[in-house]
N, CA and C atoms as an extended XYZ file, in Angstrom:
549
Properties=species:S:1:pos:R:3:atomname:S:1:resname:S:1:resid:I:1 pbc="F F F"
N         4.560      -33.099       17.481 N   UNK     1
C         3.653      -32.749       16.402 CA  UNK     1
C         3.857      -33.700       15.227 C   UNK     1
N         3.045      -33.858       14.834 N   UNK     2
C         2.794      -34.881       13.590 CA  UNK     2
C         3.386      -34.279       12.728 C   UNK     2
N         3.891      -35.471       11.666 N   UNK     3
C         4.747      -34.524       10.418 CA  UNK     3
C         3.498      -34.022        9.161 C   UNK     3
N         3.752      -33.187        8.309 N   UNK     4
C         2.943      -33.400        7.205 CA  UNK     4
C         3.042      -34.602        6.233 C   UNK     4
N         2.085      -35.324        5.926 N   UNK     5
C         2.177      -36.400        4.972 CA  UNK     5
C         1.829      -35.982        3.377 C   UNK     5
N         2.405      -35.792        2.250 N   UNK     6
C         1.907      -35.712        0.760 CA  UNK     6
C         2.114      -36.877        0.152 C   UNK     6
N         1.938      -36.968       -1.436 N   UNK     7
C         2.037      -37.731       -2.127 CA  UNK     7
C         2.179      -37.032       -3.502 C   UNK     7
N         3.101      -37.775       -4.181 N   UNK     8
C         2.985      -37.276       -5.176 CA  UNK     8
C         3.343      -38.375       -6.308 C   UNK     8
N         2.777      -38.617       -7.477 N   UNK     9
C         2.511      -39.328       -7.757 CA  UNK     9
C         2.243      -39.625       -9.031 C   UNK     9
N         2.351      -40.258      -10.028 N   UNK    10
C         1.949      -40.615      -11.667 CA  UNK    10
C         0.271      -41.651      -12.011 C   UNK    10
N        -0.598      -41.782      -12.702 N   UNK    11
C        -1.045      -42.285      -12.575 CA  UNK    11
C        -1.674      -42.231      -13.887 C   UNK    11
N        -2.038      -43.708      -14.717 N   UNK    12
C        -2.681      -43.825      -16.442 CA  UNK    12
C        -4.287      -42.984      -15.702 C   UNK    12
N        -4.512      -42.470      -16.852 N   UNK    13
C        -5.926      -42.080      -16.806 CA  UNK    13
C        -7.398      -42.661      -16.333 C   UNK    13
N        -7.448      -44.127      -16.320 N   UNK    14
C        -7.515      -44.646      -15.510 CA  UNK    14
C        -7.454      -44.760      -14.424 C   UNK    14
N        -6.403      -44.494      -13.684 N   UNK    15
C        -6.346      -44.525      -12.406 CA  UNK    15
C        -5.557      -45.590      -11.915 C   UNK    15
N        -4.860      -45.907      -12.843 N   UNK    16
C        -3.925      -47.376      -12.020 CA  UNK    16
C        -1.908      -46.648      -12.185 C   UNK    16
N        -1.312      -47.307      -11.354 N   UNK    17
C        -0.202      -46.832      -10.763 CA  UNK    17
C         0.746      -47.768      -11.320 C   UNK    17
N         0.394      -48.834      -11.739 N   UNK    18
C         1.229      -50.006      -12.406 CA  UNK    18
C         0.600      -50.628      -12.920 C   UNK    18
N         0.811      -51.867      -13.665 N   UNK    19
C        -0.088      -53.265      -14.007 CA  UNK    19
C         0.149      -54.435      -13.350 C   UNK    19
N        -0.916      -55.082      -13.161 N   UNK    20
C        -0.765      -56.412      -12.333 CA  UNK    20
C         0.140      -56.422      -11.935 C   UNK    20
N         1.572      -56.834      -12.662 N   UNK    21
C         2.538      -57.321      -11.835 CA  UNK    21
C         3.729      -56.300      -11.536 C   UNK    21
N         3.081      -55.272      -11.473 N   UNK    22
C         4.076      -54.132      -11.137 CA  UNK    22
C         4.496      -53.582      -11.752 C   UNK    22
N         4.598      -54.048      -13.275 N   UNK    23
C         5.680      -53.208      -14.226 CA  UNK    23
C         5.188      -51.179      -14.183 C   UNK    23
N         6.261      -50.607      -14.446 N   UNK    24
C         5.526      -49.298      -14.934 CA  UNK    24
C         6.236      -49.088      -16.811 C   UNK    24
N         6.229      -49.892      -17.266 N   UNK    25
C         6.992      -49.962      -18.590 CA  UNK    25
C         5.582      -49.046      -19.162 C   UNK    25
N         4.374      -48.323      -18.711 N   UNK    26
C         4.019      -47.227      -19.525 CA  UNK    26
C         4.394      -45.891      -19.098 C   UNK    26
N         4.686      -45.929      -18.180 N   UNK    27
C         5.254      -44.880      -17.446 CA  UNK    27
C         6.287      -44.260      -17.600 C   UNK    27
N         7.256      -45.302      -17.810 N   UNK    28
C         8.681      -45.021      -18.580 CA  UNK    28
C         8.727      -44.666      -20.373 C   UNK    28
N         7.928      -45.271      -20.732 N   UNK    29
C         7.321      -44.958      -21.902 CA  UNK    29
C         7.277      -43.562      -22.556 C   UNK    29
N         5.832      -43.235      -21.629 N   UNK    30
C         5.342      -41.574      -21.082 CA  UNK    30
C         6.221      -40.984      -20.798 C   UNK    30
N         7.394      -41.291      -19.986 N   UNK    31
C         8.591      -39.987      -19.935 CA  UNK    31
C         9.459      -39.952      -20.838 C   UNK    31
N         9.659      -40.406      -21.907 N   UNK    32
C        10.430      -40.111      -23.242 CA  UNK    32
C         9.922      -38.936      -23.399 C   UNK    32
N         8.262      -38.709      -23.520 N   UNK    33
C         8.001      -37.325      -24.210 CA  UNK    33
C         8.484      -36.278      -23.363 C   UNK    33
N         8.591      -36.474      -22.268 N   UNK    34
C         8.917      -35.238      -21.394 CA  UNK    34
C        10.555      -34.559      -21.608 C   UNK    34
N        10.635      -33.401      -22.028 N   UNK    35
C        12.073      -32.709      -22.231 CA  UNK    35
C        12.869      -32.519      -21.198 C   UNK    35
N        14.230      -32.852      -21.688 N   UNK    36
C        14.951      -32.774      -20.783 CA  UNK    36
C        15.078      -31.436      -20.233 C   UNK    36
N        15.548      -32.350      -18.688 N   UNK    37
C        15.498      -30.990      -17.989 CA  UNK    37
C        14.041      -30.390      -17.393 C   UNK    37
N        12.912      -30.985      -17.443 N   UNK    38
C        11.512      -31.266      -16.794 CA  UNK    38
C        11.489      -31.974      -16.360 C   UNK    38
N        10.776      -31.983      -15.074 N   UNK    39
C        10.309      -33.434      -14.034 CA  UNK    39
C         9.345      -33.229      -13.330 C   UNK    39
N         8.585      -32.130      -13.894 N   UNK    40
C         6.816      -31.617      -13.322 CA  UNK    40
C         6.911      -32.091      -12.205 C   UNK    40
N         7.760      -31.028      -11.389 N   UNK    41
C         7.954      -30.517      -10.263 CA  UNK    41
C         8.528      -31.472       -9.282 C   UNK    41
N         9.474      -32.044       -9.531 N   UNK    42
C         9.501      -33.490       -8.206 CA  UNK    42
C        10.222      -33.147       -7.913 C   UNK    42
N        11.189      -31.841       -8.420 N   UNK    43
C        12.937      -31.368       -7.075 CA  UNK    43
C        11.962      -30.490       -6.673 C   UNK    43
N        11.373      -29.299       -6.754 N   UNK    44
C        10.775      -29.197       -6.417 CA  UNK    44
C        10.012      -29.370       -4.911 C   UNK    44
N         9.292      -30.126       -5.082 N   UNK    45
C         8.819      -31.143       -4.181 CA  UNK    45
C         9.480      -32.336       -3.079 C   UNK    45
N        10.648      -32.483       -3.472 N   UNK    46
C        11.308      -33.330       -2.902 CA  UNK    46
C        12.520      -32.142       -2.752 C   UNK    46
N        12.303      -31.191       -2.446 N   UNK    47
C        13.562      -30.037       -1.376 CA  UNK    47
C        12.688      -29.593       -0.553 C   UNK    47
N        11.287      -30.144       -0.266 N   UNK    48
C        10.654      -30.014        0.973 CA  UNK    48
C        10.293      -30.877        1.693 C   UNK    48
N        10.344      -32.262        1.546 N   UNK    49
C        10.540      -33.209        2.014 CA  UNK    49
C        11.775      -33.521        3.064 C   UNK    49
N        11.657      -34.563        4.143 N   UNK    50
C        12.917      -34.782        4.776 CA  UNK    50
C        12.808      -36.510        5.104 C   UNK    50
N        11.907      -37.258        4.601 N   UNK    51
C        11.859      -38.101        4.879 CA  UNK    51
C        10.893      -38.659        3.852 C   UNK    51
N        10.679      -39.821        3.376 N   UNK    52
C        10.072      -41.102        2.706 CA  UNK    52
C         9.943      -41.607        3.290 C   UNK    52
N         8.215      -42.716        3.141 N   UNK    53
C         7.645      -43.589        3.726 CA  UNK    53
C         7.361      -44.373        2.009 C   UNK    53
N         7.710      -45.650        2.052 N   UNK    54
C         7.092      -46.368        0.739 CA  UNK    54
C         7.039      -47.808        1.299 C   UNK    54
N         6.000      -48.584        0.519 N   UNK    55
C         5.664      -49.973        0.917 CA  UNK    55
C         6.545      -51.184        0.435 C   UNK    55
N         6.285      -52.057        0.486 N   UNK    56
C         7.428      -53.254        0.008 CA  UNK    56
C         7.358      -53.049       -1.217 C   UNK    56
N         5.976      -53.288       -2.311 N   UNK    57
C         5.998      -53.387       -3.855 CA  UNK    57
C         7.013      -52.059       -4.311 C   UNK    57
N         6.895      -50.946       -3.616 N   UNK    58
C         7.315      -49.869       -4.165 CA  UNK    58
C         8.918      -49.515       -3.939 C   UNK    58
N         8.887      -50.522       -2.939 N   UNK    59
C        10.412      -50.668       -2.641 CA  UNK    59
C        11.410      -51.707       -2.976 C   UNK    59
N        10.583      -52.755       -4.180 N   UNK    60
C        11.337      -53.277       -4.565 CA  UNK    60
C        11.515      -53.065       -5.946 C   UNK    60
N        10.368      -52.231       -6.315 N   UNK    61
C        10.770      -52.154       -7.683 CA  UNK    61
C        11.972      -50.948       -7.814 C   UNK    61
N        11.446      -49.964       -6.553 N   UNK    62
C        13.592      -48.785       -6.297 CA  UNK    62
C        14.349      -49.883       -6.821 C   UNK    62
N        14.380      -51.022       -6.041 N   UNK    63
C        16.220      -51.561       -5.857 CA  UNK    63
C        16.456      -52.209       -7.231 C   UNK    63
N        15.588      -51.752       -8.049 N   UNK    64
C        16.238      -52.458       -9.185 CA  UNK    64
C        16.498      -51.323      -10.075 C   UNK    64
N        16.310      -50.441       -9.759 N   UNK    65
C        16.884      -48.907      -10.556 CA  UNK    65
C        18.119      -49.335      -10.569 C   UNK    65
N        18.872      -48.595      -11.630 N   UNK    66
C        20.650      -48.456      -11.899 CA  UNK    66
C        20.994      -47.991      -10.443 C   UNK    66
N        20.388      -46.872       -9.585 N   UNK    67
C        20.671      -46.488       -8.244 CA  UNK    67
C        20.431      -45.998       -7.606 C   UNK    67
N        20.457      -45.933       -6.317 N   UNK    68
C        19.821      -45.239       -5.182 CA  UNK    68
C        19.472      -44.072       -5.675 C   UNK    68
N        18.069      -43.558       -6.096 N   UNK    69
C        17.424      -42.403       -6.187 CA  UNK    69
C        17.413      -41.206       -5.082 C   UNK    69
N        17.505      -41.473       -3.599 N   UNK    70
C        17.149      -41.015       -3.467 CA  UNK    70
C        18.565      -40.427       -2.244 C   UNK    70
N        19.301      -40.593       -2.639 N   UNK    71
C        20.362      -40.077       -1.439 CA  UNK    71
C        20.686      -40.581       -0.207 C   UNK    71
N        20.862      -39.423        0.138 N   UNK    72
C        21.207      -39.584        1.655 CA  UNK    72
C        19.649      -39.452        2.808 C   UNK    72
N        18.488      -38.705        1.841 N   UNK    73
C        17.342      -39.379        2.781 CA  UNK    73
C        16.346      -40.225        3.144 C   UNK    73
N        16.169      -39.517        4.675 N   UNK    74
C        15.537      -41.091        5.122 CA  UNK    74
C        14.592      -41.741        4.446 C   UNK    74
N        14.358      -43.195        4.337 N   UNK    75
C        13.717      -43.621        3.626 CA  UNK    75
C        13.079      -44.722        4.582 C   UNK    75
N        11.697      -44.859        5.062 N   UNK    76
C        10.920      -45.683        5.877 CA  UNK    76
C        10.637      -46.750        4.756 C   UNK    76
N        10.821      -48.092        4.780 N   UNK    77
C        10.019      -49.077        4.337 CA  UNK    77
C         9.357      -49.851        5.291 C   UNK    77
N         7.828      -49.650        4.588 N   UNK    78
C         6.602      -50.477        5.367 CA  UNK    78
C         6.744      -51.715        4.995 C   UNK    78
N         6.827      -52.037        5.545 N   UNK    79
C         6.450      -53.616        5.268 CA  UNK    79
C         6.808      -55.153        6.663 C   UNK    79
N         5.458      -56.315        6.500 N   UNK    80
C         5.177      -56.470        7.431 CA  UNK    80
C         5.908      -58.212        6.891 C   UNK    80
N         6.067      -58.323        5.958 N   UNK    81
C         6.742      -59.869        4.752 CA  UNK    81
C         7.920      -59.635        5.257 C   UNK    81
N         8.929      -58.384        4.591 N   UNK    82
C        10.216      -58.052        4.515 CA  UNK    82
C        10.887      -58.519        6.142 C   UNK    82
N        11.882      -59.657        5.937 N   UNK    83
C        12.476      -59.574        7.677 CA  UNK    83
C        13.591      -58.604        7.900 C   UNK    83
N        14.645      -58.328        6.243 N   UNK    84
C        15.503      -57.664        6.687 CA  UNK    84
C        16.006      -57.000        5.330 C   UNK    84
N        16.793      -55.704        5.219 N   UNK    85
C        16.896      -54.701        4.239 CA  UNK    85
C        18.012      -56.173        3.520 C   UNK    85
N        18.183      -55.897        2.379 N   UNK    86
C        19.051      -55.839        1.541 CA  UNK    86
C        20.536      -55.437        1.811 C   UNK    86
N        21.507      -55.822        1.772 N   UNK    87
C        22.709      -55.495        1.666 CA  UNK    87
C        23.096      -53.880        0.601 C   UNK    87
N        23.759      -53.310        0.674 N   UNK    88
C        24.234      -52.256        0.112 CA  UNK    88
C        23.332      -51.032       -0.133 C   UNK    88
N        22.507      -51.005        0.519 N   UNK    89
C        21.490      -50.188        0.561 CA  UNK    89
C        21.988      -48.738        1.896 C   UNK    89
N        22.122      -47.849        1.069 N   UNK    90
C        22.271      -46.320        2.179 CA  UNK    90
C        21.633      -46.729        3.827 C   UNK    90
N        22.704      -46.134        4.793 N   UNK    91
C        22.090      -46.648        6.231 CA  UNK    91
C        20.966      -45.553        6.738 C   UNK    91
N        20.592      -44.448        5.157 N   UNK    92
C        19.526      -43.959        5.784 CA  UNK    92
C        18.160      -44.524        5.622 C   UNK    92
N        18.155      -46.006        4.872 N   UNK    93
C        16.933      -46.769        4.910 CA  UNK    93
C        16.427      -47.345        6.289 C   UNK    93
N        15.493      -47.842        6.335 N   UNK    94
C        15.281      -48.535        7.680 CA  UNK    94
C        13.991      -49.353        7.359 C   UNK    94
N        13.986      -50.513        8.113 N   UNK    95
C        12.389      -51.050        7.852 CA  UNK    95
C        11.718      -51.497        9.666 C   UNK    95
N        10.555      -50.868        8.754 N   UNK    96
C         9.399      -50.626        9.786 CA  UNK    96
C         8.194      -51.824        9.663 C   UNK    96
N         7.435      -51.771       10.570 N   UNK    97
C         6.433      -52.770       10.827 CA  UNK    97
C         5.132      -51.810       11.705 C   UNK    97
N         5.112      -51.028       12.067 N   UNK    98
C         4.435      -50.369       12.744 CA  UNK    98
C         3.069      -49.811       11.613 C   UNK    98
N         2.052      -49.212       12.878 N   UNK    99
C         0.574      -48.753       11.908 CA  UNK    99
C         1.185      -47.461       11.703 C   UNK    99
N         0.450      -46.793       10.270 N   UNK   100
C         0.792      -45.563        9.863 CA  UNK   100
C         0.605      -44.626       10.688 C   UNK   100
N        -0.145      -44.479       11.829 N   UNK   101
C        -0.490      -43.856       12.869 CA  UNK   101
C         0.970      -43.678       14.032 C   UNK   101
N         1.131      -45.121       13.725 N   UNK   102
C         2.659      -45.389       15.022 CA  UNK   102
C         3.875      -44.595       14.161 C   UNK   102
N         3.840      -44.925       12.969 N   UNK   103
C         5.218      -44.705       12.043 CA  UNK   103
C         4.975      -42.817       11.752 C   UNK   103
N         4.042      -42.851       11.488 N   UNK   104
C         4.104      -41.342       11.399 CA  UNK   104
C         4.636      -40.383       13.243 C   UNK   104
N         4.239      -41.026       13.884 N   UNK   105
C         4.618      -40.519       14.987 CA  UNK   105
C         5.674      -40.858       15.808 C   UNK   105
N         6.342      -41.488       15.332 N   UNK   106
C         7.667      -42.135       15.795 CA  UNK   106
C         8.458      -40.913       14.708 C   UNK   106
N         8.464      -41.164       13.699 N   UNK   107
C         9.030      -39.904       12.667 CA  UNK   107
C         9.385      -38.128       12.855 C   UNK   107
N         7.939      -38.460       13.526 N   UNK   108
C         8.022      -37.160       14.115 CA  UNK   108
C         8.633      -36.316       15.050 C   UNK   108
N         8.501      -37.497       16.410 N   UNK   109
C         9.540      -37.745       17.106 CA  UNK   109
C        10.980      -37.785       16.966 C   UNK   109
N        11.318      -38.380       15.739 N   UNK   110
C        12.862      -37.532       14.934 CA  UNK   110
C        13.090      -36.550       14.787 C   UNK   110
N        11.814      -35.888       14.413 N   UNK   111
C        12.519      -34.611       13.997 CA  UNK   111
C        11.851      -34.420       12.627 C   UNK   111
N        10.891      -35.290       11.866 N   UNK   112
C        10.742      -35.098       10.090 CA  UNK   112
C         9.558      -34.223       10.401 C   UNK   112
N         9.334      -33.698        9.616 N   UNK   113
C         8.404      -32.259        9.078 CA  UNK   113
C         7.416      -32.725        8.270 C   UNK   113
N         7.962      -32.924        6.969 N   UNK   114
C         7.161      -33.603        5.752 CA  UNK   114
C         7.724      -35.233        5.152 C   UNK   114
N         6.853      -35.616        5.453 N   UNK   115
C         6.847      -36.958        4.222 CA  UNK   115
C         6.399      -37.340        2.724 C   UNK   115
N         7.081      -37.928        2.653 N   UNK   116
C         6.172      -38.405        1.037 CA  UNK   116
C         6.451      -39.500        1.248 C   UNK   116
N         4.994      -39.716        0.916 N   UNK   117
C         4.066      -41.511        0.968 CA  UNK   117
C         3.775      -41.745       -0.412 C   UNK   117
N         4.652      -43.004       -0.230 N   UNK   118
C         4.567      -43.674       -1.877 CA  UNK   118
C         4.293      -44.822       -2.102 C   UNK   118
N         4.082      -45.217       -3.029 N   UNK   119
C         3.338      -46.795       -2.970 CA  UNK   119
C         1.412      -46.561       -3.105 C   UNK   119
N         0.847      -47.513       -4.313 N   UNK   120
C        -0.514      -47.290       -3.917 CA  UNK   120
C        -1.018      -47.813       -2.386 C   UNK   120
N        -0.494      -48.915       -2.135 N   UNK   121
C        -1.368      -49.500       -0.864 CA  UNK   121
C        -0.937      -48.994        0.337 C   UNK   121
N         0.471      -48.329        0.461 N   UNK   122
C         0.500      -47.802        1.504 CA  UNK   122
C        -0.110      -45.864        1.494 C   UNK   122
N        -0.097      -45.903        0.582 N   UNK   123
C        -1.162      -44.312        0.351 CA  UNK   123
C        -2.368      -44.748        0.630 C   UNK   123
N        -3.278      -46.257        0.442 N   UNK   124
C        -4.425      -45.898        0.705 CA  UNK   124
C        -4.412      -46.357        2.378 C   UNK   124
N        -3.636      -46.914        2.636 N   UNK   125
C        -3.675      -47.114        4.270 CA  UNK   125
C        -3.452      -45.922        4.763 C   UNK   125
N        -2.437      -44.509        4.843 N   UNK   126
C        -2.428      -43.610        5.536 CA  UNK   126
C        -3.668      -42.636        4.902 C   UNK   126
N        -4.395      -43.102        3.943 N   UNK   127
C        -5.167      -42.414        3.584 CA  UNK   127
C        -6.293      -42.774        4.407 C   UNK   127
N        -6.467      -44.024        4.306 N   UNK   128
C        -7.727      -44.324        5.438 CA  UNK   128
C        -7.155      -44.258        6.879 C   UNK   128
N        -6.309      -43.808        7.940 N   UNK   129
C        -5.968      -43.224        8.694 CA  UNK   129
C        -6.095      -41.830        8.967 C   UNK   129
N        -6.417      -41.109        7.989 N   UNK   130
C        -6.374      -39.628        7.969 CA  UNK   130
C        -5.460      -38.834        7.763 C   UNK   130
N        -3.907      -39.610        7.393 N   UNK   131
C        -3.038      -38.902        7.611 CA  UNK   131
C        -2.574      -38.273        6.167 C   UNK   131
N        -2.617      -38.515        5.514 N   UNK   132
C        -2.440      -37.468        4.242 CA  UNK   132
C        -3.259      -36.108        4.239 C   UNK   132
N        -1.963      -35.381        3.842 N   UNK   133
C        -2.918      -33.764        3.719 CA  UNK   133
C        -2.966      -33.017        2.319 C   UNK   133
N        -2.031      -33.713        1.320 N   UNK   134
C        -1.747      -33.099        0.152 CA  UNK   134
C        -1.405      -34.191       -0.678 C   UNK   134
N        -2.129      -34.076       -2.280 N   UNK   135
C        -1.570      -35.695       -3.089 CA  UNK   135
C        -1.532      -34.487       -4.179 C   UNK   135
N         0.053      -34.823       -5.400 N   UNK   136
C        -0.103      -34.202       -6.286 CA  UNK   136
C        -0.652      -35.409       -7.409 C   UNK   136
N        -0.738      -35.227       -8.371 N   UNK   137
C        -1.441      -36.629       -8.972 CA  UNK   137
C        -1.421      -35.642      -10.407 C   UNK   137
N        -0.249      -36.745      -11.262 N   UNK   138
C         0.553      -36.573      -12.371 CA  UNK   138
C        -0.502      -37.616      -12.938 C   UNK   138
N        -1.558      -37.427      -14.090 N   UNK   139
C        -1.941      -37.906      -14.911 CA  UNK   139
C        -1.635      -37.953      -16.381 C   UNK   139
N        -1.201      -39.050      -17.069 N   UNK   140
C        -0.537      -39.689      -18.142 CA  UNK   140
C        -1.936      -40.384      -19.114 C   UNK   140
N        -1.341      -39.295      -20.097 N   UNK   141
C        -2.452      -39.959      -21.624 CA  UNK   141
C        -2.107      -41.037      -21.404 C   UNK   141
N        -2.569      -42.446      -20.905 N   UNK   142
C        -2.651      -43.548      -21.035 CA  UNK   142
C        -3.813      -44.670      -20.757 C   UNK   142
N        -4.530      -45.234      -21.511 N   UNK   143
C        -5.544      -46.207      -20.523 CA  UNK   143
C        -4.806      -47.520      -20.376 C   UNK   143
N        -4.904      -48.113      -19.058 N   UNK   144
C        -4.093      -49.502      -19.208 CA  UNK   144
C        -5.630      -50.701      -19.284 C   UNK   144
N        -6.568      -50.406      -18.161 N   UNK   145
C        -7.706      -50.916      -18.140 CA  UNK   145
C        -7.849      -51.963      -16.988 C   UNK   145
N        -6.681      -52.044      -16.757 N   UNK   146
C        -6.264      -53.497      -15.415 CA  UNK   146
C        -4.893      -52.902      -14.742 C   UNK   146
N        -5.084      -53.201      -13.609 N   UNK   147
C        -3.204      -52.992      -12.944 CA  UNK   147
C        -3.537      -52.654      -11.373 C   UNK   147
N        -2.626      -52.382      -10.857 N   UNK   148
C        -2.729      -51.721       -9.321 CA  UNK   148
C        -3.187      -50.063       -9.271 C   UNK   148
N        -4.621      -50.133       -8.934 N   UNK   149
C        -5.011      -48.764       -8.542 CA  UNK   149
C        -4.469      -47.980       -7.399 C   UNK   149
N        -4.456      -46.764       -8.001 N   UNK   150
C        -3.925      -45.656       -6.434 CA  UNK   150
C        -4.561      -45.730       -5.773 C   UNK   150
N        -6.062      -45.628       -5.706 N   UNK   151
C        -7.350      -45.841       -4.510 CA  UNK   151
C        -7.927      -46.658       -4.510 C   UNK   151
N        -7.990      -47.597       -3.350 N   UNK   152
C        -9.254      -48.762       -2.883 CA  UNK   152
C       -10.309      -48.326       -2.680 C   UNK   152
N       -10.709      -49.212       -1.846 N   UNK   153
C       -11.989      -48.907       -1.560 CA  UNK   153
C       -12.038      -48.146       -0.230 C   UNK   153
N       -12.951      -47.521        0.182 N   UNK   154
C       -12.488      -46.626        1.401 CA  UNK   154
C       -13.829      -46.863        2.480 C   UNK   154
N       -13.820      -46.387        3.311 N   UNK   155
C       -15.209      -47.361        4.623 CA  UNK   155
C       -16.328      -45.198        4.073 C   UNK   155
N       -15.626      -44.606        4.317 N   UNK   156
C       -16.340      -43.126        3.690 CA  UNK   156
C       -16.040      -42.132        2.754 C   UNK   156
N       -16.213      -41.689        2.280 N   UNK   157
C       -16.084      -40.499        1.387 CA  UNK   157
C       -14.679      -39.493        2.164 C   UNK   157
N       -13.725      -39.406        1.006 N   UNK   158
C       -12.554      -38.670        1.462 CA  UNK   158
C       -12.822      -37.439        0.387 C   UNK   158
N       -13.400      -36.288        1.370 N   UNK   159
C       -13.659      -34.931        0.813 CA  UNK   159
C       -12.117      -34.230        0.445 C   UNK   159
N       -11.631      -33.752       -0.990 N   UNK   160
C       -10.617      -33.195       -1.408 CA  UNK   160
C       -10.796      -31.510       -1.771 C   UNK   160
N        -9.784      -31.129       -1.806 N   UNK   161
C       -10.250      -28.869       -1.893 CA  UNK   161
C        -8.946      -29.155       -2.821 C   UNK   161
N        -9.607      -28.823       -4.017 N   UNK   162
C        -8.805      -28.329       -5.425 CA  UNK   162
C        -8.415      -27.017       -5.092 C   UNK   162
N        -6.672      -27.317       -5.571 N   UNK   163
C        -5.816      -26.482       -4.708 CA  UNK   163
C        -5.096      -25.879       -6.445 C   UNK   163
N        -4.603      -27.168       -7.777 N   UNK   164
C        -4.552      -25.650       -8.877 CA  UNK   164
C        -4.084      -27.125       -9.636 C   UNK   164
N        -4.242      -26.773      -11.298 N   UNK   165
C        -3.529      -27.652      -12.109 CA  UNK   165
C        -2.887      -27.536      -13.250 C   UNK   165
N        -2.466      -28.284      -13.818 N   UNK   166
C        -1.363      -28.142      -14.676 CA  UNK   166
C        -0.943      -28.848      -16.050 C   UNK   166
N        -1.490      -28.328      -16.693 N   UNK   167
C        -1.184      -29.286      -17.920 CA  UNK   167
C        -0.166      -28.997      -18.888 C   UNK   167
N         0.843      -29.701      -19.313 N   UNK   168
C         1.858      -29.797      -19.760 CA  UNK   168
C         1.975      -30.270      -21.221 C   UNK   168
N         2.813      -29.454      -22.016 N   UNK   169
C         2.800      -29.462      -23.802 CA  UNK   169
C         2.412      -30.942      -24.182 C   UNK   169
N         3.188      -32.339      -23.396 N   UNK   170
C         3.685      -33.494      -23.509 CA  UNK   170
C         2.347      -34.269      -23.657 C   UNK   170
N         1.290      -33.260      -23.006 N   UNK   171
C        -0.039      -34.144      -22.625 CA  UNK   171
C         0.167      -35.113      -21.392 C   UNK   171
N         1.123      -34.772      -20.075 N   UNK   172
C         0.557      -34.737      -18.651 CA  UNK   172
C        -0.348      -33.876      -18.031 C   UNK   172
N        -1.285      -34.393      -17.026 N   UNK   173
C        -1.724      -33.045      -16.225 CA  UNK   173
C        -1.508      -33.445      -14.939 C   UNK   173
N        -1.251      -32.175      -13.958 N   UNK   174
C        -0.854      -32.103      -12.935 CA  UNK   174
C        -1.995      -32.034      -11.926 C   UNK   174
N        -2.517      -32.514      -11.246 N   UNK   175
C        -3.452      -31.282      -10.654 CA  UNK   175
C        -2.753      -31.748       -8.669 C   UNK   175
N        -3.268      -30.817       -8.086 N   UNK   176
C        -2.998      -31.052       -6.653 CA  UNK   176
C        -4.079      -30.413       -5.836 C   UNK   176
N        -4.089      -31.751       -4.609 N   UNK   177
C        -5.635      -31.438       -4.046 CA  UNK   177
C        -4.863      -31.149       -2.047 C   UNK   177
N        -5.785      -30.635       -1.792 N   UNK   178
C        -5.907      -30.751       -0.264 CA  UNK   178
C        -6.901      -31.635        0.779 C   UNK   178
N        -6.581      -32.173        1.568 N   UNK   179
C        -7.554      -32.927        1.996 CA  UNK   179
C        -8.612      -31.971        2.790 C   UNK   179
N        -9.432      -32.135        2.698 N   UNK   180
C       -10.598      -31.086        3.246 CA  UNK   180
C       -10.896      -30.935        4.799 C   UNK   180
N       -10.820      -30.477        5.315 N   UNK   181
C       -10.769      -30.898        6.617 CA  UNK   181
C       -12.229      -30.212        7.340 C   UNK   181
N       -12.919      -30.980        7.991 N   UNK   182
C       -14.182      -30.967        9.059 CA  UNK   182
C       -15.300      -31.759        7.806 C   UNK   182
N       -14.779      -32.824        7.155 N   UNK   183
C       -15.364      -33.675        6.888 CA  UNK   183
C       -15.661      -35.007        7.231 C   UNK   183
């Protein structure tokens, strides 16, 4: 059985996930206002998770964090450039080359349940696969006006079922959708 795929995710009002060259220096910005001890819902969310899927851009801007965010789990990197991980990196990383179709089902075949798919371009690839079923989508008072969007362009219409939202003192809003299904 296929695992569940979500996303969850930050994004300027706009709709972009970074700027041109990757930075998220508004993003980091935007979380000053947030009080400590809030993280609009990402433990949460990530104590139902058992596995990560993220793309090269999104995986290189991790390795420059102070440190491994994310533990001891698994962590899929897509990418088709990358020949080989990095040195000192947890042996629960691994890098993949396979279609989101193959990688999701090889995963599954492990044993993972739920994923979280991160990265814009590899969200819109399992998105145009079909395989996402849930995106939470953390919107930030911000316009940037240029940068890397969460959504491309898509070949049809991806029907979503507003599932509840959330707006926060700081001026984030939360909202989370379902993918619609017999569309």
């Amino acid at each position: 059985m296929f695992p569940q795929c979500s996303v969850f995710i930050a994004t300027s009002l706009d709709g972009y996930i970074a700027r041109e060259d990757g930075a998220i220096d508004w993003l980091e910005k935007a979380n000053k206002l947030v009080p400590p001890g809030e993280d609009c819902g990402y433990q949460v969310f990530m104590s139902t998770v058992d596995a990560l899927v993220m793309g090269r851009n999104t995986f290189d801007l991790v390795t420059t964090f102070p440190g491994w965010p994310y533990g001891a789990t698994p962590v899929a990197v897509l990418s088709r450039s990358l020949v080989a991980l990095p040195s000192g990196l947890p042996p629960s990383v691994s890098l993949h080359r396979e279609s989101p179709i193959e990688l999701v089902d090889h995963l599954g075949k492990l044993g993972h349940k739920h994923l979280y798919i991160d990265g814009g371009l590899t969200i819109q690839s399992f998105l145009r696969a079909g395989l996402i079923g849930e995106m939470i989508i953390t919107t930030v008072p911000v316009l940037l006006g240029s940068g890397r969007r969460l959504f491309g362009s898509l070949e049809a219409d991806v029907e979503l079922e507003f599932m509840s939202s959330r707006a926060f003192p700081f001026g984030f809003v939360q909202s989370r959708y379902r993918l619609a299904t017999g569309t």
